[in-house]
C-alpha positions in Angstrom: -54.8 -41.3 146.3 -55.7 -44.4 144.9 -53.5 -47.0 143.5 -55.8 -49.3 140.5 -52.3 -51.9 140.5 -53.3 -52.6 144.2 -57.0 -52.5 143.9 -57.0 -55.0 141.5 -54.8 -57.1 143.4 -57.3 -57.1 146.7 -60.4 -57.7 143.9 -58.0 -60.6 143.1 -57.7 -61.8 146.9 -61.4 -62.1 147.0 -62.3 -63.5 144.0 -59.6 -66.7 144.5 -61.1 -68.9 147.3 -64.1 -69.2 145.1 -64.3 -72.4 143.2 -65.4 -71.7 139.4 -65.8 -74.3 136.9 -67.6 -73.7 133.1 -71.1 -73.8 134.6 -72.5 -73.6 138.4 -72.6 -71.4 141.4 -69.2 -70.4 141.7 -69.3 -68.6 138.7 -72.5 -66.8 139.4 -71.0 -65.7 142.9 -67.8 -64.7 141.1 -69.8 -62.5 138.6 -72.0 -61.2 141.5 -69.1 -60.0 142.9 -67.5 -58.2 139.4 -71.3 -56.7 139.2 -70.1 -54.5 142.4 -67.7 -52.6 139.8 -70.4 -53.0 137.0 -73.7 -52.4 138.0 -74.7 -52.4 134.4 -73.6 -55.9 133.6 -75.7 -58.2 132.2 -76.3 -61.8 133.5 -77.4 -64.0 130.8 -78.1 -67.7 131.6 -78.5 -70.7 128.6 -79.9 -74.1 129.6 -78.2 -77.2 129.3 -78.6 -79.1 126.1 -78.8 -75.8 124.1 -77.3 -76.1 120.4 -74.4 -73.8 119.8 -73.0 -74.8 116.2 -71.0 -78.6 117.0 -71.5 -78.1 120.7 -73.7 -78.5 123.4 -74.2 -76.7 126.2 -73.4 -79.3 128.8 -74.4 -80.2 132.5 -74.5 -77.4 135.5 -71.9 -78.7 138.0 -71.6 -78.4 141.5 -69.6 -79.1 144.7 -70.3 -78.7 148.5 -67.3 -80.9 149.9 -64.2 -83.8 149.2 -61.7 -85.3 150.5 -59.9 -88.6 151.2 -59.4 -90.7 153.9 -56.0 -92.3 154.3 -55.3 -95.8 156.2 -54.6 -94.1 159.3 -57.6 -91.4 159.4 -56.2 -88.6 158.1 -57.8 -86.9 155.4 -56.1 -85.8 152.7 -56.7 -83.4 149.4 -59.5 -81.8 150.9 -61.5 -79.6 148.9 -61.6 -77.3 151.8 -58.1 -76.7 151.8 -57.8 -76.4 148.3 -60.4 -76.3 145.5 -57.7 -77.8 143.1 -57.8 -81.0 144.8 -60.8 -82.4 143.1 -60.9 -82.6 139.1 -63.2 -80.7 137.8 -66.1 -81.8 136.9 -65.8 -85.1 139.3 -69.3 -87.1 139.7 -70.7 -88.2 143.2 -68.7 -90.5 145.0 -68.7 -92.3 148.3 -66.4 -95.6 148.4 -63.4 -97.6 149.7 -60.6 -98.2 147.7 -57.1 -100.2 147.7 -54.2 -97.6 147.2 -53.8 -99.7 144.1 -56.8 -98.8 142.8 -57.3 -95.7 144.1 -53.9 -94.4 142.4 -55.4 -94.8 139.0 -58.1 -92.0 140.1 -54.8 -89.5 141.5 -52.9 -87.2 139.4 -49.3 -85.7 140.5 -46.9 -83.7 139.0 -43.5 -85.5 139.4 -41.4 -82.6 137.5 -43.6 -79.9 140.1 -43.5 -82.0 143.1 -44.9 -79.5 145.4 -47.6 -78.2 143.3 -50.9 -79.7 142.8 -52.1 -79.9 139.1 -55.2 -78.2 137.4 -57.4 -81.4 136.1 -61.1 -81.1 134.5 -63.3 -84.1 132.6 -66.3 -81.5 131.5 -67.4 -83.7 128.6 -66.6 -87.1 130.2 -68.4 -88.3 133.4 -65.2 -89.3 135.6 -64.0 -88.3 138.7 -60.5 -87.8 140.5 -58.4 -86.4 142.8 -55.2 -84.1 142.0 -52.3 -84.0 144.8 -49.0 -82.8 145.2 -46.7 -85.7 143.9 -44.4 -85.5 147.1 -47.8 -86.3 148.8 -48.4 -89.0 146.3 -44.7 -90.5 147.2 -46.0 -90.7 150.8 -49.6 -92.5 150.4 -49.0 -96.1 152.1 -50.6 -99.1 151.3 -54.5 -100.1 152.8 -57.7 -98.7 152.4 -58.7 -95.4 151.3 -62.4 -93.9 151.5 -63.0 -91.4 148.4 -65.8 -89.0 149.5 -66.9 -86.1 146.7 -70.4 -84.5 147.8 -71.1 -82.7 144.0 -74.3 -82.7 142.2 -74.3 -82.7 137.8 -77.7 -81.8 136.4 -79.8 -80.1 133.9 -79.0 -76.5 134.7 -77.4 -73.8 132.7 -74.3 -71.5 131.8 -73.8 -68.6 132.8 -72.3 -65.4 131.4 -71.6 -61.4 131.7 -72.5 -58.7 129.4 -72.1 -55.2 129.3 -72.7 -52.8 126.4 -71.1 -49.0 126.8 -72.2 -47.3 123.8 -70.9 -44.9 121.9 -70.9 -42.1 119.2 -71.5 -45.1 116.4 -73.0 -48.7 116.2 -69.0 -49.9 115.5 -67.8 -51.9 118.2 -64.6 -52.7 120.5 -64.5 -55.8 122.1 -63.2 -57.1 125.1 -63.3 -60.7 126.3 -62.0 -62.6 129.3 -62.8 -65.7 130.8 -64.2 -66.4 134.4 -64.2 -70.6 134.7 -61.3 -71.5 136.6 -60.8 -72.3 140.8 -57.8 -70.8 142.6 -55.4 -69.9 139.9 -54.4 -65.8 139.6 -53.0 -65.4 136.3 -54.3 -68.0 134.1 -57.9 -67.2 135.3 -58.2 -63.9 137.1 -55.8 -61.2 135.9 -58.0 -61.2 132.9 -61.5 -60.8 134.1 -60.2 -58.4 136.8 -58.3 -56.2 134.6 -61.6 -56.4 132.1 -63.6 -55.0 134.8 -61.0 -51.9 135.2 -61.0 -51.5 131.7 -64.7 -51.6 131.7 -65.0 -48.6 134.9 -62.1 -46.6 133.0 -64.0 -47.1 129.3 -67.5 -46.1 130.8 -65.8 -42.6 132.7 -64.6 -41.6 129.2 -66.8 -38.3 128.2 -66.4 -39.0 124.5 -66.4 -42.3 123.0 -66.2 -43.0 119.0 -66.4 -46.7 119.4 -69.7 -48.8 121.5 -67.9 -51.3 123.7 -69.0 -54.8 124.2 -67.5 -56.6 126.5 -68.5 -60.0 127.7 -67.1 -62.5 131.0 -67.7 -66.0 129.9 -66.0 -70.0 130.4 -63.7 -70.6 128.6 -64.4 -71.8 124.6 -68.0 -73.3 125.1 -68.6 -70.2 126.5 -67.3 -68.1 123.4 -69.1 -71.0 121.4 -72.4 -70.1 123.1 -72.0 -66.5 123.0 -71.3 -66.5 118.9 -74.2 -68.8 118.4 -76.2 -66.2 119.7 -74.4 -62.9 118.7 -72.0 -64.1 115.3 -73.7 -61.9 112.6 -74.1 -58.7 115.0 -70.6 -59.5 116.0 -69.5 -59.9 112.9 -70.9 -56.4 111.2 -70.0 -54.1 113.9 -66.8 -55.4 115.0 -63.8 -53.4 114.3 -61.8 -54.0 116.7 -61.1 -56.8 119.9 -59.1 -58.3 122.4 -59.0 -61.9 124.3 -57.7 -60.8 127.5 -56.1 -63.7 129.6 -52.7 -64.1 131.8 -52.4 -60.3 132.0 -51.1 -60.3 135.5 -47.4 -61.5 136.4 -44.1 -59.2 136.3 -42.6 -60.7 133.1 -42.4 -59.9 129.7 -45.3 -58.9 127.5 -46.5 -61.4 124.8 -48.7 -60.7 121.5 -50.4 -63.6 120.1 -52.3 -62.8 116.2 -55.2 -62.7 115.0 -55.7 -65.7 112.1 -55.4 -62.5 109.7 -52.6 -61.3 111.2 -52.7 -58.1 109.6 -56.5 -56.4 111.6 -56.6 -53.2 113.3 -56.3 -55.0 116.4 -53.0 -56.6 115.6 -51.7 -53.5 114.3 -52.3 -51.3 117.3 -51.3 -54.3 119.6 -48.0 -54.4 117.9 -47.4 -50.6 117.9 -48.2 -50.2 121.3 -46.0 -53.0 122.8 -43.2 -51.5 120.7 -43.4 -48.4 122.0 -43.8 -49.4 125.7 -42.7 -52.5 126.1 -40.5 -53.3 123.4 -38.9 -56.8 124.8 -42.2 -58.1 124.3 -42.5 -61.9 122.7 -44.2 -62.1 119.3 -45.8 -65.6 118.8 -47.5 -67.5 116.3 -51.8 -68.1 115.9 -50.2 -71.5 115.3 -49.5 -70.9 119.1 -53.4 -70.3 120.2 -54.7 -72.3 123.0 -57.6 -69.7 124.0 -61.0 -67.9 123.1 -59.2 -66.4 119.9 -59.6 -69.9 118.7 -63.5 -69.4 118.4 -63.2 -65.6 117.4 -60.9 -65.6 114.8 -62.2 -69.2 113.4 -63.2 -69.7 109.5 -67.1 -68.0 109.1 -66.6 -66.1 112.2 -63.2 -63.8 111.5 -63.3 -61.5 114.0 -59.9 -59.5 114.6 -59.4 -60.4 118.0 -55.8 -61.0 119.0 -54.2 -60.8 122.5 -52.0 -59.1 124.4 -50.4 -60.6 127.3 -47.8 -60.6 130.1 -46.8 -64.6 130.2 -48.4 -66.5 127.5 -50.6 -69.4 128.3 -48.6 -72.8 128.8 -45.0 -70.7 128.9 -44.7 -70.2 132.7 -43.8 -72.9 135.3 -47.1 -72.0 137.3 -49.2 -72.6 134.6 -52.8 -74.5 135.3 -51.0 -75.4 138.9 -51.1 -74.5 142.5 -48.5 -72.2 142.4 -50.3 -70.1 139.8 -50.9 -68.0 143.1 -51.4 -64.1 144.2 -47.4 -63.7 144.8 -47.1 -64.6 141.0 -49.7 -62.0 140.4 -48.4 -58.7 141.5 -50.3 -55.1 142.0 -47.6 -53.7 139.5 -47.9 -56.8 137.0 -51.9 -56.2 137.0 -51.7 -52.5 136.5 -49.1 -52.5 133.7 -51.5 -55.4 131.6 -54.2 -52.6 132.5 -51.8 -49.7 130.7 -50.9 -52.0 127.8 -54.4 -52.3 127.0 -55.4 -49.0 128.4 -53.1 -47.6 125.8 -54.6 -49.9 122.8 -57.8 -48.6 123.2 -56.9 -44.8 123.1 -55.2 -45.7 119.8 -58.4 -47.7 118.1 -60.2 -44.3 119.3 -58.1 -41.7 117.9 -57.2 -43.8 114.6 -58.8 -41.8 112.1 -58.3 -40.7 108.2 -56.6 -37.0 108.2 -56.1 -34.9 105.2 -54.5 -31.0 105.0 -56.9 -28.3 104.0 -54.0 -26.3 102.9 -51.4 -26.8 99.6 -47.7 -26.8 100.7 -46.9 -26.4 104.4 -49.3 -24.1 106.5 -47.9 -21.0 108.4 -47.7 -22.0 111.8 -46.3 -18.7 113.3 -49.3 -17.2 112.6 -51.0 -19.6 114.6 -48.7 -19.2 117.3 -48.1 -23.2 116.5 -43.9 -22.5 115.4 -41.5 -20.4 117.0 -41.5 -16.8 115.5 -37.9 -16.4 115.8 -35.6 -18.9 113.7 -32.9 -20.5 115.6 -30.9 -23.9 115.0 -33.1 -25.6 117.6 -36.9 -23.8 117.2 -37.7 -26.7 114.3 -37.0 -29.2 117.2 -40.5 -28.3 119.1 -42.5 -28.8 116.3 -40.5 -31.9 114.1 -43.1 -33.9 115.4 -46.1 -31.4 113.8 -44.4 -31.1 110.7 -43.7 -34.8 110.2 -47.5 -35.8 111.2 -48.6 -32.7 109.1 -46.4 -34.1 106.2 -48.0 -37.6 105.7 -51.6 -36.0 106.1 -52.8 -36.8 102.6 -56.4 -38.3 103.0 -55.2 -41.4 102.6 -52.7 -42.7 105.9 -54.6 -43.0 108.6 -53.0 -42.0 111.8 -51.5 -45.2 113.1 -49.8 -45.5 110.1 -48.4 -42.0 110.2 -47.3 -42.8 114.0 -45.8 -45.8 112.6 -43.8 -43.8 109.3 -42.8 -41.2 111.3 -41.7 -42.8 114.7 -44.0 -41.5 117.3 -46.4 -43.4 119.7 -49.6 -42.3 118.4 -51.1 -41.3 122.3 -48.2 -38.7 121.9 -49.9 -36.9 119.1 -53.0 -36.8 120.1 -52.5 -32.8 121.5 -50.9 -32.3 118.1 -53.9 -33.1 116.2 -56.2 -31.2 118.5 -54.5 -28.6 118.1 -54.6 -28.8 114.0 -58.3 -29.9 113.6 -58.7 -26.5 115.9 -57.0 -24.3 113.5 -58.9 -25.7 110.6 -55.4 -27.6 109.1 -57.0 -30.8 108.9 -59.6 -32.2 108.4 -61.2 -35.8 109.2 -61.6 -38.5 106.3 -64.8 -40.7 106.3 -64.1 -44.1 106.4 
């Protein structure tokens, strides 16, 4: 029997050595590897220099090797040990340096002394070295050689695209982010669980909505992809998600759209109630990923988020310890659910009204106990409640919602309804 908490976890383990950055080979290899799941995903690559709105598509970067050499020979913050040792985005260098000098180029932790911190410079040329400030404490004055063997040049970024139509031109979308090195939740519970979501969306036999569904860097990425795709987007949309930090055992979080009030926000909001109802509720004021772009003045998407820990509120955060014991096959698979079940609600959301005056006999329809006791009403409270508040002009998340009921717990009751000719479907 298969378990998708633990698969996920062991797509996790193989995706994490890699080291990604917001253009280069890593994040090709790490996409060539998602494509094994999603053999219609589409690779897309835009040069360097390209115009998206106020940005530019910037420099491909790439890295073979780094690592210092301390006084006594030993080398230290090697990139082959960790990929978080070099900044990202860290120009060629080969050179001797004082510890003096060199410490203005290191960067430490001192509250997370063990850890070793997440650094980039995409949009500065710079280059550093991040180390575990207990490390730092260590380094004794003398000479130092700084050796980083990377290459920036005219090249392009890269990202993933995959289409699953539907029964209309309306779209769901889904969008995670593929541009960090070794960290599990802040960069790979997302894309992983997309790509589940994407297998589990594609095996449906009946789909309202088409699906778009892109793996990008983070915010130029989303920059360059709405340059290209912003009116499209912005007709057919209906529905989205930023997916991101989706894979730790804590609580889950919901973080707006700029509206506040889209379909997305209000079937994020019912489902985490219903499942997971000691969820955290934060602020747009509170954004700090691709929602930013999507939900931006001009563009107005309604994308909002759901995740386990937020962004920035866990100790691991954009750090070594951001590791695959943090991510867990039963935190990954639960992110999957909560999602999971968001998208079964955007599909069976619909306009109902009653075809019949006053309440419809059931009994005849074998649909209500023939004999009348105290406790026969009890198996079909939630029928007659749902039936109650079909008026052609609630949809049925907001019926769910009046009446109490996780909509995916209805979903037999209206089949069974639209089957007996009781209701009928409202065009939007």
């Amino acid at each position: 029997m298969s378990d998708p908490g633990q698969e996920m976890h062991t797509l996790c383990r193989e995706l994490f050595p890699i080291c990604r950055s917001i253009t280069g080979n890593g994040f090709r290899q790490s996409l060539e590897i998602l494509k094994k799941h999603l053999p219609d995903l589409k690779t897309f690559e835009v040069p360097t220099g390209t115009n998206c709105f106020d940005w530019t598509v910037p420099k491909e970067w790439n890295i073979n090797d780094a690592y210092i050499i301390d006084p006594d020979g030993n080398k230290i913050c090697s990139f082959q040990d960790s990929n978080l040792h070099v900044v990202g985005y860290s120009t060629l260098i080969d050179k001797t340096l004082s510890l003096e000098e060199l410490q203005e180029y290191l960067y430490s932790l001192p509250e997370q002394p063990n850890a070793i911190p997440y650094i980039t410079s995409y949009y500065k040329e710079r280059w550093g070295f991040c180390i575990t400030h207990n490390q730092r404490e260590l380094l004794k004055k003398g000479e130092y050689r700084v050796f980083i063997d990377s290459e920036l040049k005219d090249g392009h970024l890269t990202y993933g695209e995959l289409i699953i139509p539907g029964e209309t031109k309306k779209e769901v979308f889904l969008s995670t982010y593929l541009c960090h090195p070794s960290m599990a939740n802040n960069e790979l519970s997302g894309p992983v669980v997309t790509t589940f979501l994407a297998k589990w969306i594609d095996s449906l036999k009946h789909r309202k909505y088409t699906y778009r569904i892109i793996i990008i860097p983070e915010t130029i990425g989303s920059i360059t992809y709405l340059s290209q795709n912003h009116k499209a987007m912005k007709e057919n949309i209906i529905a989205g998600f930023n997916i991101s930090c989706i894979g730790d055992e804590r609580a889950f979080s919901y973080l707006p759209s700029r509206q506040g009030n889209t379909l997305s926000d209000q079937i994020a909001l019912h489902v985490l109630k219903n499942l997971h109802p000691e969820f955290l509720s934060y602020s747009f004021l509170d954004r700090g990923s691709d929602e930013r772009q999507y939900c931006s003045p001009g563009i107005d998407l309604p994308v909002c988020s759901i995740m386990r820990t937020r962004y920035g509120c866990y100790p691991e955060y954009h750090t070594s310890l951001d590791d695959l014991d943090l991510v867990t096959p039963n935190g990954l698979y639960g992110g999957f659910e909560a999602i999971k079940k968001s998208i079964e609600c955007i599909e069976m959301t619909e306009i109902l009204q009653s075809t019949i005056l006053c309440e419809p006999q059931l009994g005849k329809r074998n649909l209500y106990p023939t004999i009348s006791t105290n406790n026969s009403t009890l198996h079909v409270r939630g029928m007659m409640n749902f039936l109650a508040h079909c008026d052609g002009k609630l949809n049925t998340l907001e019926i769910a919602e009046v009446i109490l009921t996780p909509l995916w717990e209805l979903i037999t009751i209206i089949d069974k309804l639209k089957q007996e000719g009781i209701l009928r479907t409202i065009d939007d």
